[in-house]
N, C-alpha and C positions, 0 to 999 in steps of 0.2 A: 562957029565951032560949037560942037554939041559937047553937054555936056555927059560923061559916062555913066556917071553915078544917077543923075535927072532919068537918064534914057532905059536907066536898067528899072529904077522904081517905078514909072512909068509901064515897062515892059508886064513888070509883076505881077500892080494891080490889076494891068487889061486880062493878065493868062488867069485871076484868084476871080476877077467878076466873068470872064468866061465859065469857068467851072464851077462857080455857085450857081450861076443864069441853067445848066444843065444838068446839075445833081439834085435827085429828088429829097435826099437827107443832108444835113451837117453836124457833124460832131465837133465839139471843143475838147481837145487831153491837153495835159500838163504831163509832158513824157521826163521831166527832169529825173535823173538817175537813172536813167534805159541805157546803156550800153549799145553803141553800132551795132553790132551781133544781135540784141533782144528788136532794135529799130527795124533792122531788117527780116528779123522772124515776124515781125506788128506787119508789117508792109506785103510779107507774103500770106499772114492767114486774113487779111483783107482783099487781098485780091484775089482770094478764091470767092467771097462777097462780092464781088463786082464796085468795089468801095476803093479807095485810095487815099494816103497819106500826103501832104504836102507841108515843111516846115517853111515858115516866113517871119519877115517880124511884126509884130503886132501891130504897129504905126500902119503897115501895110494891107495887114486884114482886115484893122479895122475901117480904112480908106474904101477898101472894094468892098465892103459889107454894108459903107452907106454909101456909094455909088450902087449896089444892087437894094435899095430901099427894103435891108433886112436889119430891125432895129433889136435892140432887148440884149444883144449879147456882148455890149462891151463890159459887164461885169466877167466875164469867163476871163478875158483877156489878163490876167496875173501873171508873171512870169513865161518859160518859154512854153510856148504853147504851141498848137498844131493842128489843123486841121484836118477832117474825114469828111469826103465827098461820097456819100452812097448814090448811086444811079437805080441800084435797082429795088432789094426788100429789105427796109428801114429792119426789121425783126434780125433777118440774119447779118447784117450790120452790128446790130446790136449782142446778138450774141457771140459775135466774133470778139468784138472788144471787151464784154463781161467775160469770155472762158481768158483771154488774155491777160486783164487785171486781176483775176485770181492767181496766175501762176506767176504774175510777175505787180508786184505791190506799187513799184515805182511808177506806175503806169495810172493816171487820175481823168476820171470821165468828169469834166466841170459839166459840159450841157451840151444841148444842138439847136436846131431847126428841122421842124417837119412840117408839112402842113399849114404853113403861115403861122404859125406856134413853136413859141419859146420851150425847149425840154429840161427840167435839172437833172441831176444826174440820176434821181430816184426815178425819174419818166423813163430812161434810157433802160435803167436795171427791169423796169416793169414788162418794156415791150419785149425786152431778150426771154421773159420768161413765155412769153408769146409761141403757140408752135408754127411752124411756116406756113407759108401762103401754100405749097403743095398738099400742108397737114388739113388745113381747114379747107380746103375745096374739099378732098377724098372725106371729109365729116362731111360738108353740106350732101353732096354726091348720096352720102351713106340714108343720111337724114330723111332725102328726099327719095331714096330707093326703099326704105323700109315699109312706110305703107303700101308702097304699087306691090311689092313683094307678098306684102299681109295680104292685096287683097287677090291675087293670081292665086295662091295657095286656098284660097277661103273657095273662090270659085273651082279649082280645080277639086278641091273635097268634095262640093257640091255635086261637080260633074257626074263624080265618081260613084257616089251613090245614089244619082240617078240611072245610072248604066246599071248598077248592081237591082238597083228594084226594078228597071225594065227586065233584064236576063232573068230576076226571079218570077216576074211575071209571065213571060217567053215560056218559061220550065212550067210553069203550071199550066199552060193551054196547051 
């Protein structure tokens, strides 16, 4: 006879170290005083981040979190707590969860995982201020278009007043 309760925690850990083994960020909040209604608003302006929310109990996150050899974050674990799995840009992750802890206080960033690196919650606040991955290509792009620009114009100038002193020479023979 199996046990129900063995088979469900079981069940948990294996779905919490699946989805740490393929999210490229994690966040720890402390959602205590969020209202269903604010839970479900957290849950849809992360999933427009490609990010997701999952509550568990701690005994169990902290089980799949050393089952995935990711250390440093059983200080987060204080009361109820909850997990954020980013898959794609740690930045708009983060600022999904900073424009949300502003409009709603009850809502606390304790820390994450990026990078084989532990985040407090000052790291998270740092990267939101971050501008996106689309912001900073169209800089580099910009960056790296501006001298080939300076120097097309430098030579089209040149061009151009080589044509004018030929034609002024042309006029005079």
């Amino acid at each position: 006879m199996i046990k129900t309760g063995s088979f469900f925690r079981k069940t948990v850990i294996e779905g919490l170290r699946k989805d740490i083994g393929k999210s490229e960020s994690l966040f720890v909040v402390q959602y205590s005083g969020l209202s269903s209604v604010q839970m479900t608003a957290l849950r849809i302006c992360l999933k427009n981040t490609k990010s997701r929310l999952l509550v568990a109990k701690n005994a169990l996150i902290r089980r799949a979190l050393k089952d995935s050899s990711i250390e440093g974050l059983d200080s987060f674990f204080e009361g109820p707590v909850a997990l954020i799995f980013g898959e794609k840009d740690i930045a708009a992750t983060s600022k999904a969860l900073s424009k949300f802890v502003k409009e709603n206080q009850s809502l606390v960033v304790r820390g994450g995982f990026y990078n084989q690196r532990i985040l407090s919650s000052k790291d998270i606040e740092s990267i939101s201020q971050l501008p996106s991955k689309e912001t900073l290509r169209a800089q580099v792009v910009g960056a790296l278009q501006s001298p080939l620009a300076g120097l097309v114009f430098t030579l089209k100038g040149s061009l151009n007043k080589l044509v004018i002193v030929l034609n002024q020479i042309k006029e005079k023979k």
